[in-house]
PADRENGU-669393 format. One line per 8 residues: number of its first residue (from 0); their letters; for each residue x, y, z of C-alpha. Coordinates in steps of 0.25 Angstrom, whole numbers, plus 2048, in hexadecimal, padded with zeros to 3 digits. Example, Ala and Ser with C-alpha at 12.3 -4.5 7.8 and 13.67 -1.06 7.14 Angstrom:
residues 2
0> as> 831 7EE 81F ~ 837 7FC 81D $
This chain:
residues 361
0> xxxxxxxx> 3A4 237 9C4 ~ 3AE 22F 9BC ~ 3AD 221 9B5 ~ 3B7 21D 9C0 ~ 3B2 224 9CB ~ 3A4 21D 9CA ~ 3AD 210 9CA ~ 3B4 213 9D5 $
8> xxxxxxxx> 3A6 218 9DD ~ 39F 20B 9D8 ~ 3A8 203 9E0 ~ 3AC 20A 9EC ~ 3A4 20D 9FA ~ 3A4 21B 9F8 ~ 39E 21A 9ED ~ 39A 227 9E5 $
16> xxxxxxxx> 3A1 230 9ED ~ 3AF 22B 9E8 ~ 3AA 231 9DA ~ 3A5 23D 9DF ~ 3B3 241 9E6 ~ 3BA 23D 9DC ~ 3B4 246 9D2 ~ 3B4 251 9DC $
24> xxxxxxxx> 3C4 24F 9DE ~ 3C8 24F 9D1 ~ 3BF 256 9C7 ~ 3B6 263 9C5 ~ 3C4 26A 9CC ~ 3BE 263 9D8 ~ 3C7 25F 9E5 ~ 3D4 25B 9DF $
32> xxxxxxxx> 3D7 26A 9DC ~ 3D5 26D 9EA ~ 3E3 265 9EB ~ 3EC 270 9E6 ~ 3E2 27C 9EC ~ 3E4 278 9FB ~ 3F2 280 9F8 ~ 3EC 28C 9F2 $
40> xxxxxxxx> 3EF 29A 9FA ~ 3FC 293 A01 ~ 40A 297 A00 ~ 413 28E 9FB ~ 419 28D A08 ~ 40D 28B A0F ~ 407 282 A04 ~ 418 279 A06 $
48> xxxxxxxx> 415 27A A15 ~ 407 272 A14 ~ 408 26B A07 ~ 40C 25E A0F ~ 401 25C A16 ~ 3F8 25D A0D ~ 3F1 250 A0D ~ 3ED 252 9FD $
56> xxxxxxxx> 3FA 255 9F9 ~ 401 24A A01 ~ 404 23F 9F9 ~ 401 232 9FD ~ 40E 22C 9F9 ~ 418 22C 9EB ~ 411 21E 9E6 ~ 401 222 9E9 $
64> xxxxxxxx> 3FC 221 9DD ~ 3F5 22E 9D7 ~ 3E6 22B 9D9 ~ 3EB 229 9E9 ~ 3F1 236 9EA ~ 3E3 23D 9E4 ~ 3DC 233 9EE ~ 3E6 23A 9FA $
72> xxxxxxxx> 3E2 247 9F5 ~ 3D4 243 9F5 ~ 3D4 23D A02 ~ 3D7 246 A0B ~ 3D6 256 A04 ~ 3C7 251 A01 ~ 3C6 24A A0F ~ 3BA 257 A13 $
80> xxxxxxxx> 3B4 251 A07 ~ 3B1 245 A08 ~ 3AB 24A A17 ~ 3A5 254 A13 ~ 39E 24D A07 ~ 39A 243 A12 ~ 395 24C A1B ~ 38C 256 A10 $
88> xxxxxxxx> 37E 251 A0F ~ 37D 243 A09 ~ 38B 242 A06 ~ 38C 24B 9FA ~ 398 24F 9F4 ~ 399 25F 9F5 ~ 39D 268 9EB ~ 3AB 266 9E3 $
96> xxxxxxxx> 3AC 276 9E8 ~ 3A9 273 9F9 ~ 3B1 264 9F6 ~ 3BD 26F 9F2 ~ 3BD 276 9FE ~ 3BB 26A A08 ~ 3C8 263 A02 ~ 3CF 271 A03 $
104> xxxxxxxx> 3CE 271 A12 ~ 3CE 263 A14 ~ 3DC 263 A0E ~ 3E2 271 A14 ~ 3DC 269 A23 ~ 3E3 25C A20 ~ 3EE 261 A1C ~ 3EE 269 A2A $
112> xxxxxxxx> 3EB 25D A31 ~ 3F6 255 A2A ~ 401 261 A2D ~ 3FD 25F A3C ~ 3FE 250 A3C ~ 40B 252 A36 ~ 40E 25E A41 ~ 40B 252 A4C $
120> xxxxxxxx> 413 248 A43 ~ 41F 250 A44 ~ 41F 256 A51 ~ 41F 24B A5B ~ 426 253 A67 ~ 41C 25E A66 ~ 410 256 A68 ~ 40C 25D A76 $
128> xxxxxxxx> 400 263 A7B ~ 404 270 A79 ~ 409 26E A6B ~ 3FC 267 A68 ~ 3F3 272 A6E ~ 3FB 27C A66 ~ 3FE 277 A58 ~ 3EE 276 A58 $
136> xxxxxxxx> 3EB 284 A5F ~ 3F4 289 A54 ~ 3ED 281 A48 ~ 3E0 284 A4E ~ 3E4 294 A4D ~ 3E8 294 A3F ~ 3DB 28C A3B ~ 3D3 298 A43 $
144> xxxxxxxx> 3D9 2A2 A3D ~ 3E0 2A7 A48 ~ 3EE 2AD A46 ~ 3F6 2A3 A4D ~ 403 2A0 A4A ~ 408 293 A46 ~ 40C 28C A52 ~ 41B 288 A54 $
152> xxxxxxxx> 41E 27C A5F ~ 42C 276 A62 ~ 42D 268 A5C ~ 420 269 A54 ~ 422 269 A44 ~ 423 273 A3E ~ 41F 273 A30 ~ 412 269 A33 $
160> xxxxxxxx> 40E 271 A3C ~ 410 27E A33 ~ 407 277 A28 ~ 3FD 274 A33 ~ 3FA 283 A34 ~ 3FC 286 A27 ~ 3F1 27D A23 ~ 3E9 283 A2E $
168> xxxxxxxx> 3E9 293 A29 ~ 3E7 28A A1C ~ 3DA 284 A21 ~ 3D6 292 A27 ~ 3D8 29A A1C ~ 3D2 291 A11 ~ 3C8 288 A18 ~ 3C2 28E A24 $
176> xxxxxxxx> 3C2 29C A20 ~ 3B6 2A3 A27 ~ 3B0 297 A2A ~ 3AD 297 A39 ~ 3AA 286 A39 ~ 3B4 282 A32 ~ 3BC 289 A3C ~ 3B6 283 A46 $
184> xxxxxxxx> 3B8 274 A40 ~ 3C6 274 A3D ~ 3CA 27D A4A ~ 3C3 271 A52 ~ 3C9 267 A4A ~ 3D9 26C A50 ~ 3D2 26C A5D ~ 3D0 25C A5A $
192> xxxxxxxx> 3DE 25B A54 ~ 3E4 261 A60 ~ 3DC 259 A69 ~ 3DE 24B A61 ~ 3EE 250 A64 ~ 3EE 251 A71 ~ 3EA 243 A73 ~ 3F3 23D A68 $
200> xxxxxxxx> 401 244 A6F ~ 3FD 245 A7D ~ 3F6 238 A80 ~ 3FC 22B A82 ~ 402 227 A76 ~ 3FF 216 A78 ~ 3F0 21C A7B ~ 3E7 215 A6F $
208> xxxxxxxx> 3DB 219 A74 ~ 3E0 229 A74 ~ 3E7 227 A67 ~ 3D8 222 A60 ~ 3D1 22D A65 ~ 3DB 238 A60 ~ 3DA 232 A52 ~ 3CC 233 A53 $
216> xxxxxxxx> 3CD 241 A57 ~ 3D6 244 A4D ~ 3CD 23E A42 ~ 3C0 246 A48 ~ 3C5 252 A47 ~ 3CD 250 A3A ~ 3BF 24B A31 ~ 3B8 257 A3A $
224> xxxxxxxx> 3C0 261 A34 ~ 3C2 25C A26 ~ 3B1 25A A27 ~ 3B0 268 A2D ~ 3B6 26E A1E ~ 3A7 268 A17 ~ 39E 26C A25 ~ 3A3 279 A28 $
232> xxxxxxxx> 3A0 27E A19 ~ 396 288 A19 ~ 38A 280 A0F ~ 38A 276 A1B ~ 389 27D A27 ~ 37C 27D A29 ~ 37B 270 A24 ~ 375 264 A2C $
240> xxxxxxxx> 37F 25C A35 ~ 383 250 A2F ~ 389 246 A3B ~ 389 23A A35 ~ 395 23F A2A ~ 39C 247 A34 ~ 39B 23B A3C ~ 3A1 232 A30 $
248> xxxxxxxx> 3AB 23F A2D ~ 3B0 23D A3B ~ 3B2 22F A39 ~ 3BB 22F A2B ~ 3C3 23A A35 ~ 3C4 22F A3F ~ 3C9 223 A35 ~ 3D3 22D A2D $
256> xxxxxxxx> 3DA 22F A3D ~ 3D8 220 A3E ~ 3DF 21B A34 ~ 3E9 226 A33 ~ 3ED 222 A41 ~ 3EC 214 A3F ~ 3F5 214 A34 ~ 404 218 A32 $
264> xxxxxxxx> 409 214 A3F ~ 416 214 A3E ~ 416 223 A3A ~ 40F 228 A47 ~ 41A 21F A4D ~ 425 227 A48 ~ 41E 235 A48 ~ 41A 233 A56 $
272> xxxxxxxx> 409 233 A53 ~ 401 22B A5F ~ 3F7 226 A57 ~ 3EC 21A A5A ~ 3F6 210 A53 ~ 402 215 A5B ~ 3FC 212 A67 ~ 3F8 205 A65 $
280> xxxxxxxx> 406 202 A60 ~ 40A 209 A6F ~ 3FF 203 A76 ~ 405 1F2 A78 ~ 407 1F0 A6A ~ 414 1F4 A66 ~ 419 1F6 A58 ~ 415 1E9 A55 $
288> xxxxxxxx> 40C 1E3 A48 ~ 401 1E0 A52 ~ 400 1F0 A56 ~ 400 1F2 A47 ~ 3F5 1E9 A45 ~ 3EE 1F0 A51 ~ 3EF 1FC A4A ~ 3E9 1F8 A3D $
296> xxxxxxxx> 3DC 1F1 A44 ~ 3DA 1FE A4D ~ 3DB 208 A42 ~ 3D1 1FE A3A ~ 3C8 1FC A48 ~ 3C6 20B A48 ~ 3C5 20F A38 ~ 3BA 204 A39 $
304> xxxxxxxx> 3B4 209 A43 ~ 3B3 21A A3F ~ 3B1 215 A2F ~ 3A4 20D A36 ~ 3A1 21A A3F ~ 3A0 222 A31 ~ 397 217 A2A ~ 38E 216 A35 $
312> xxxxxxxx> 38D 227 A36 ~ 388 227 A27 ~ 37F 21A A26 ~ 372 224 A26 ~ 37C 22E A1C ~ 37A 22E A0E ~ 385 223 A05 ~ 38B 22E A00 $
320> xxxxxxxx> 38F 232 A0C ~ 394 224 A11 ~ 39D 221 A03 ~ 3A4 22F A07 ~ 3A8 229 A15 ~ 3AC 21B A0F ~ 3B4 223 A05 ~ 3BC 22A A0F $
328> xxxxxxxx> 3BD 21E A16 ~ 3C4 216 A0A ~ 3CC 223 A08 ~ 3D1 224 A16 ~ 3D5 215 A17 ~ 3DC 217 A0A ~ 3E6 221 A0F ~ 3E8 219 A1B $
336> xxxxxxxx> 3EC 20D A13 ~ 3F7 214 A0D ~ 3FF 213 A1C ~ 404 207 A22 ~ 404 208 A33 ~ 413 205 A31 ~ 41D 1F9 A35 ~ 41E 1F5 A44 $
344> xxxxxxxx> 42F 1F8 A41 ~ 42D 206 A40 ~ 423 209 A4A ~ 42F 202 A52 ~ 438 20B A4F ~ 431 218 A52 ~ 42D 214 A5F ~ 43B 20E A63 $
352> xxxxxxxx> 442 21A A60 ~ 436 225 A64 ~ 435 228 A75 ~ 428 22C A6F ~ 423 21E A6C ~ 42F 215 A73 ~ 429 214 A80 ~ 41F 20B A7C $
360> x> 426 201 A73 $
């Protein structure tokens, strides 16, 4: 560990495990190189096709400052770590080795994941049943192995969707492999995606209550599949059943949803996306600063709430164990603080001039 960062973990709640990560990420060829090796064995046209929705390799903005960019990178490609270091025995931190392959899959399946929001995102006439039970059926296929083909909809995306199942053979071919529970896990977890999507584009969209509960689904089944990369490796198997991190995993998956949901409101306005916020904006509030308002003390009410929920899971755990979850905590509210909700003038304008959203103004 360095001068500065025993400094820096001097200071922080987390602690020592801020300096164990940070050596891990960026000396003995640790996880940084893993960066650049999530593109090995892909075409070019395949590796152009995915490349945008790869959460490592999005750039958080022209003005973020270098050490910002390496924290994006950090953040979410070793997002498995930080899990499954949480979840091993004690808290320890595993191998750089196992470390590598964690951040591998975590980045090939968030990279997945951000490909089908973005499907979602850009397809707001094809958000039916059907299309829903079939995008996922189709995901789900290429995951399995299965030689299905990838699934062409009127009105839905096309190249989204395309990097969706891209990143699903990718997911198949380097990450589960043989390996009959890590099928299982990330199978399950479209299941829980198409599921957590049925409710967000068939249910009433003014519905809070409906709009919660699918964030929190989403969430659940997000931190289960990025945790299922640390419990489905072989060592563990047979390892004893560790509740109270899976637990907290579960709630970190929960807050991430939360606050994403919470946050950028304008955005899910213009793009069509009911979220919690959209709804209370629907649901006698109006696009007014007092909905806004709402918003932010909702979205603060919950995060509380789920980051209490992780604390109280690991109050018997070991410290190391509870400075990995605060870590991810602090990390995950410092990507949220990059987005405003948005101005009430714009929300305005995409629901005056949207049948989608007009018959509630």
């Amino acid at each position: 560990m360095t001068e500065m960062t025993r400094a820096i973990a001097a200071v922080t709640p987390y602690a020592g495990y801020f300096g164990d990560v940070f050596g891990d990420y960026f000396y003995h060829n640790g996880l940084r190189g893993t960066h650049n090796a999530v593109f090995e064995g892909m075409t070019p046209g395949v590796q152009q096709t995915v490349q945008p929705y790869m959460p490592d390799h999005k750039p958080l903005g022209n003005l973020t400052p270098p050490l910002l960019q390496e924290l994006n990178r950090a953040t979410l490609g070793a997002w498995s770590n930080y899990l499954g270091d949480m979840y091993l025995g004690g808290g320890r931190v595993a191998s750089t080795e196992a470390r590598r392959q964690v951040a591998l899959g975590s980045t090939l399946i968030m990279g997945m994941l951000a490909a089908d929001e973005a499907t979602w995102r850009q397809s707001p006439d094809a958000r039916d049943a059907t299309n829903v039970t079939l995008f996922y059926a189709s995901v789900r296929g290429q995951l399995a192995g299965e030689n299905t083909r990838f699934m062409q909809r009127p009105g839905l995306a096309g190249e989204p969707r395309r990097a969706t199942q891209l990143l699903a053979k990718q997911v198949r071919r380097r990450i589960i492999g043989d390996n009959e529970d890590q099928k299982e896990a990330l199978v399950s977890s479209l299941h829980g995606f198409a599921d957590a999507r049925h409710v967000q584009f068939t249910t009433g969209r003014g519905e809070i209550g409906h709009m919660l509960n699918m964030a929190f689904d989403l969430g659940e089944v997000t931190a289960r599949a990025a945790l299922s990369l640390t419990t489905s490796r072989p060592e563990i198997k047979d390892a004893p059943p560790r509740e109270a991190a899976e637990v907290a995993a579960v709630a970190l998956g929960k807050l991430g949803a939360i606050l994403t949901h919470g946050t950028h409101v304008a955005t899910d306005f213009r793009d069509r996306m009911p979220t919690y916020a959209t709804a209370i904006v629907m649901n006698g509030y109006g696009p007014t600063k007092k909905a806004l308002a709402t918003i932010r003390e909702h979205r603060e009410e919950y995060a509380l709430g789920l980051v209490h929920e992780g604390r109280v899971a690991l109050k018997d755990g070991t410290p190391q164990q509870r400075r990995i979850f605060d870590m991810a905590v602090r990390l995950l509210r410092i990507r949220q603080m990059r987005g405003g909700i948005g101005s009430t003038e714009v929300i305005k304008e995409s629901m005056r001039n949207d049948p989608y959203w007009s018959a509630y103004l």
